[in-house]
C-alpha positions as a Markdown table, in Angstrom:
| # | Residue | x | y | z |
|---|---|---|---|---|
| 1 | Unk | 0.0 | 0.0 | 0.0 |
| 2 | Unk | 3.2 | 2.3 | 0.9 |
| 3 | Unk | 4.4 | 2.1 | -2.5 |
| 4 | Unk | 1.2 | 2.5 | -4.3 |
| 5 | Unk | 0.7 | 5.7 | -2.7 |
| 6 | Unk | 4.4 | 7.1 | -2.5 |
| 7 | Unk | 3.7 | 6.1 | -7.0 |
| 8 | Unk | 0.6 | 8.0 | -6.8 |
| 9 | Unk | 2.2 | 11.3 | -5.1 |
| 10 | Unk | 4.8 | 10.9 | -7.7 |
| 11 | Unk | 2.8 | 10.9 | -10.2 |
| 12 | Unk | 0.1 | 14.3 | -9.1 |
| 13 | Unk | 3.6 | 16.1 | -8.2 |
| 14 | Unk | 5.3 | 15.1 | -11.8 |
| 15 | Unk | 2.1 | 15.9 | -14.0 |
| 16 | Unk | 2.4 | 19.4 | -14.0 |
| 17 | Unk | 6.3 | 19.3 | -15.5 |
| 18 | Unk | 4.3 | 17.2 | -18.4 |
| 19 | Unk | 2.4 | 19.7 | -19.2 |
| 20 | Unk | 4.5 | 22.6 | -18.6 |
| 21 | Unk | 5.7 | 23.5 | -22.6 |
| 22 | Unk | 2.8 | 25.2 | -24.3 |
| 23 | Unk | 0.7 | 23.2 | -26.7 |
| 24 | Unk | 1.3 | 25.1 | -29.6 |
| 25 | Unk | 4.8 | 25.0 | -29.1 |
| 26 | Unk | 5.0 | 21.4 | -28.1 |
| 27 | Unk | 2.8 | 20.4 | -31.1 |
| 28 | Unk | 4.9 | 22.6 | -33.4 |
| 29 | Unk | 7.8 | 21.1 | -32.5 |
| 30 | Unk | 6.8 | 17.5 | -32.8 |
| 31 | Unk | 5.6 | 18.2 | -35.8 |
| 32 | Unk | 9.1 | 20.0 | -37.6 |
| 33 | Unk | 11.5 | 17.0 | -36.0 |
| 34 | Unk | 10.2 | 14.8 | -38.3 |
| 35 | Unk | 13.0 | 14.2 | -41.1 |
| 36 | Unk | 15.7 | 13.0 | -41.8 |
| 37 | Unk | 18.3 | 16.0 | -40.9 |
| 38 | Unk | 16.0 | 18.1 | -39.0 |
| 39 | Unk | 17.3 | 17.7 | -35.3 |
| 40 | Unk | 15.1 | 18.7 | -31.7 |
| 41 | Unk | 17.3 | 19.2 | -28.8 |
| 42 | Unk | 16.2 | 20.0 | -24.8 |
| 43 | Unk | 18.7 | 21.5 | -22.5 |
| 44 | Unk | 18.1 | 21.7 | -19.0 |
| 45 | Unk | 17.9 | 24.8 | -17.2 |
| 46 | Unk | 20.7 | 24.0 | -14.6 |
| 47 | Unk | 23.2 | 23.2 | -17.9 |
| 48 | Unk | 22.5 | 26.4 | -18.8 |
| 49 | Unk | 22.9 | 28.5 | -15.2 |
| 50 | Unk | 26.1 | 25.9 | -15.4 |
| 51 | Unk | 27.5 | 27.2 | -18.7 |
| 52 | Unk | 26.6 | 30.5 | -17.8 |
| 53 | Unk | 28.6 | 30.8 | -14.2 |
| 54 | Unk | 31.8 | 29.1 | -15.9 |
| 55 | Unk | 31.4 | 31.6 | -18.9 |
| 56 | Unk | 31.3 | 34.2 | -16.7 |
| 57 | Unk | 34.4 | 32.8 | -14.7 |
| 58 | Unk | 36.0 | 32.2 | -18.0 |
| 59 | Unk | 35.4 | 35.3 | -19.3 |
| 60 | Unk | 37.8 | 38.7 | -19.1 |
| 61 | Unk | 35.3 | 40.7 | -21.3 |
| 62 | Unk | 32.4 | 43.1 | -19.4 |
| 63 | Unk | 30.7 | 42.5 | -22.6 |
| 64 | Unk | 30.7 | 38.8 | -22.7 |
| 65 | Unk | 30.2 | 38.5 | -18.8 |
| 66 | Unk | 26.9 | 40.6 | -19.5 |
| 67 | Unk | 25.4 | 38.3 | -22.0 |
| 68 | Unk | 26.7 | 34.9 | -19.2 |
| 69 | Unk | 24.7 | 36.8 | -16.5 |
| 70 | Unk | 21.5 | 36.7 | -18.5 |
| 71 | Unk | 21.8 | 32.9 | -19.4 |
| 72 | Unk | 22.1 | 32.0 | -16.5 |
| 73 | Unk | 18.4 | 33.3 | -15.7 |
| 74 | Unk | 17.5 | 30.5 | -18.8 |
| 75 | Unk | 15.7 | 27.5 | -17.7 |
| 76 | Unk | 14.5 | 24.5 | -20.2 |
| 77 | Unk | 15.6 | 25.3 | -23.8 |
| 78 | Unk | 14.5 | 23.8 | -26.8 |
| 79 | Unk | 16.1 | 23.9 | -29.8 |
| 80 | Unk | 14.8 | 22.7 | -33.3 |
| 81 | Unk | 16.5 | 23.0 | -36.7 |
| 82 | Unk | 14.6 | 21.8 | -39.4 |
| 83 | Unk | 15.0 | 22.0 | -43.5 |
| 84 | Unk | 12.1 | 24.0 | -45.2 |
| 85 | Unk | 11.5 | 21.9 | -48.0 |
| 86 | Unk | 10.5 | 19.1 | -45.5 |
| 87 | Unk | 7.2 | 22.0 | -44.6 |
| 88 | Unk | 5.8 | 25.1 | -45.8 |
| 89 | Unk | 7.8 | 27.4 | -43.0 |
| 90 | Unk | 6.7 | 30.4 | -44.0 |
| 91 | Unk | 2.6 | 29.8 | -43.2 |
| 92 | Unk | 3.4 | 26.8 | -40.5 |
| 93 | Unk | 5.6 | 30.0 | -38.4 |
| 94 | Unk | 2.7 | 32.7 | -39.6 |
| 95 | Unk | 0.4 | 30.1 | -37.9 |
| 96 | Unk | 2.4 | 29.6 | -35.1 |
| 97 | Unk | 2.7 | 32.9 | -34.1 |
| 98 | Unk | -0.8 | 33.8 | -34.8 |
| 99 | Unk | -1.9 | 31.4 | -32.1 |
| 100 | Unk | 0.4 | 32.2 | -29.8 |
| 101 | Unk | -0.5 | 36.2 | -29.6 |
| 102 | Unk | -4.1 | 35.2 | -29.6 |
| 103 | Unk | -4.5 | 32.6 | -27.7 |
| 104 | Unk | -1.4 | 32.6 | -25.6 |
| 105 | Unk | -1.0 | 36.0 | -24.5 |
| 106 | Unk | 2.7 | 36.1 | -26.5 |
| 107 | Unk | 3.6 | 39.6 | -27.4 |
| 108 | Unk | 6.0 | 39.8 | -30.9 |
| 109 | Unk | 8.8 | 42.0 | -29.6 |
| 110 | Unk | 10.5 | 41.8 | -33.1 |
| 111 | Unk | 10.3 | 40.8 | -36.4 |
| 112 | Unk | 13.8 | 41.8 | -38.3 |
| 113 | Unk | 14.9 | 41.0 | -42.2 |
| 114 | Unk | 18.0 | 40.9 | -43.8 |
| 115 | Unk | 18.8 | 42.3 | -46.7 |
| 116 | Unk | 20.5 | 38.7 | -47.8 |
| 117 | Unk | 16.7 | 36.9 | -46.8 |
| 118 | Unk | 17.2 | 35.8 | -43.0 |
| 119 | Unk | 14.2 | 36.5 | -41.2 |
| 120 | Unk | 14.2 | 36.4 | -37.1 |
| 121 | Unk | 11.0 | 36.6 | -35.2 |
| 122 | Unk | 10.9 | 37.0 | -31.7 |
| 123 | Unk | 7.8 | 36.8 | -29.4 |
| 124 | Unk | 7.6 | 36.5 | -25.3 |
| 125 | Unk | 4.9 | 35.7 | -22.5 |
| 126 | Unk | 5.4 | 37.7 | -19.5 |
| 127 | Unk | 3.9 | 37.3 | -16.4 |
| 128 | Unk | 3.7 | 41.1 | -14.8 |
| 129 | Unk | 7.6 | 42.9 | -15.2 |
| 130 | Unk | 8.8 | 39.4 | -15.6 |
| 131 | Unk | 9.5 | 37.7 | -19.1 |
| 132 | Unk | 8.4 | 34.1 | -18.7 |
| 133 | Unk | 9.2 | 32.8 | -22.2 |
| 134 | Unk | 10.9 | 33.5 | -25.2 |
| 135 | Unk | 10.2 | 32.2 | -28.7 |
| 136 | Unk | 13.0 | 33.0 | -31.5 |
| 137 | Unk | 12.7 | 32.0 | -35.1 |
| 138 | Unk | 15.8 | 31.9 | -37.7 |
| 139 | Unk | 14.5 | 31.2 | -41.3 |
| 140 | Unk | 17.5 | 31.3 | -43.6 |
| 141 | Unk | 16.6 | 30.9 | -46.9 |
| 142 | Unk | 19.8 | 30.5 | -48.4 |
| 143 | Unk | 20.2 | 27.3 | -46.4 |
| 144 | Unk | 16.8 | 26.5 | -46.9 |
| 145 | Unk | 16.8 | 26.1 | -43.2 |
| 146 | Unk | 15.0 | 27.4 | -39.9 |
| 147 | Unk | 16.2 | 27.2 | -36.4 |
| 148 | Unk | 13.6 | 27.8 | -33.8 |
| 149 | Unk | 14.4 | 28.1 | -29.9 |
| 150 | Unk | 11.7 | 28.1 | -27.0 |
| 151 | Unk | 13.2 | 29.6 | -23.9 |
| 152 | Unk | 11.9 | 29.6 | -20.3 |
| 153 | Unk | 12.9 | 32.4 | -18.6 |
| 154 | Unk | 12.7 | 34.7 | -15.4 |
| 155 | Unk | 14.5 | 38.3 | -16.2 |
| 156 | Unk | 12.3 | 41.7 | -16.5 |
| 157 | Unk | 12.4 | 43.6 | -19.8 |
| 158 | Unk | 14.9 | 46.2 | -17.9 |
| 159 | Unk | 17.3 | 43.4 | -17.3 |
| 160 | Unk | 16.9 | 42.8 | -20.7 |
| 161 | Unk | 17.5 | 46.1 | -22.3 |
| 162 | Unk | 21.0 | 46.6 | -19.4 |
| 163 | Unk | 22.7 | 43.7 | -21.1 |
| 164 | Unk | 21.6 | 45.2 | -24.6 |
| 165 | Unk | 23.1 | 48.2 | -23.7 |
| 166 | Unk | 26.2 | 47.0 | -22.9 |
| 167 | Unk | 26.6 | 44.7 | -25.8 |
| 168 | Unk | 26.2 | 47.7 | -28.6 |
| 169 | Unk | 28.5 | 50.2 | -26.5 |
């Protein structure tokens, strides 16, 4: 009886980490690994806060210490690169995004071009001061390829914009 109890505390205390990535996202990405070169990666939030303090060890530039400081506040990552003749990119990200600003409460902080066709977008969730998620997408249609990264997170827009600062001076 001991264990079948101590399995179904486990259990209620683990669901919510199931459930945690948002469904768009989560369905997004499942869908765009599928392929032959395209490639989904999940890195842990501690590897991260990990990488980040021996960066910042590591480092002797104010610059590079900066950006070390703000991984560190990175939890969960997840990285997908995928080949855009695999999926029509362009209306699966316009999709994407749409549902996540409507439904979701994402705000698009950013949508930049390049005059040699790379597009990034770049959309976040906050939750009051504090940005809770980050979304960027790299379409490069040179490569004919896309690299999209979902980012917990838990730095304010000020923190932000102070490391921004300091990388363009």
């Amino acid at each position: 009886m001991k264990k079948l109890i101590l399995l179904f505390l486990l259990v209620t205390l683990a669901a919510p980490t199931l459930f945690s990535q948002n469904r768009a996202v989560r369905d997004f990405i499942r869908e765009h690994r599928k392929g032959e070169e395209n490639v989904a990666i999940t890195i842990p939030g501690f590897l991260i806060g990990l990488a980040g303090e021996i960066g910042m060890l590591a480092s002797e530039d104010e610059e590079e210490r900066a950006a070390f400081s703000l991984a560190q506040e990175f939890g969960t990552t997840r990285i997908l690169t995928f080949d855009n003749h695999d999926f029509d990119a362009g209306k699966d990200i316009k999709r994407l995004l749409r549902t996540l600003e409507s439904e979701h409460n994402y705000e698009r902080w950013a949508t930049v071009r390049a005059k040699s066709g790379e597009q990034v977008e770049l959309s976040v969730s906050m939750k009051g001061d504090t940005v809770r998620e980050i979304i960027a997408i790299v379409s490069e249609p040179t490569e004919h390829r896309t690299v999209f990264l979902h980012a917990k997170t838990d730095f304010t827009a000020e923190e932000l914009g102070e490391v921004l600062n300091k990388l363009v001076q």
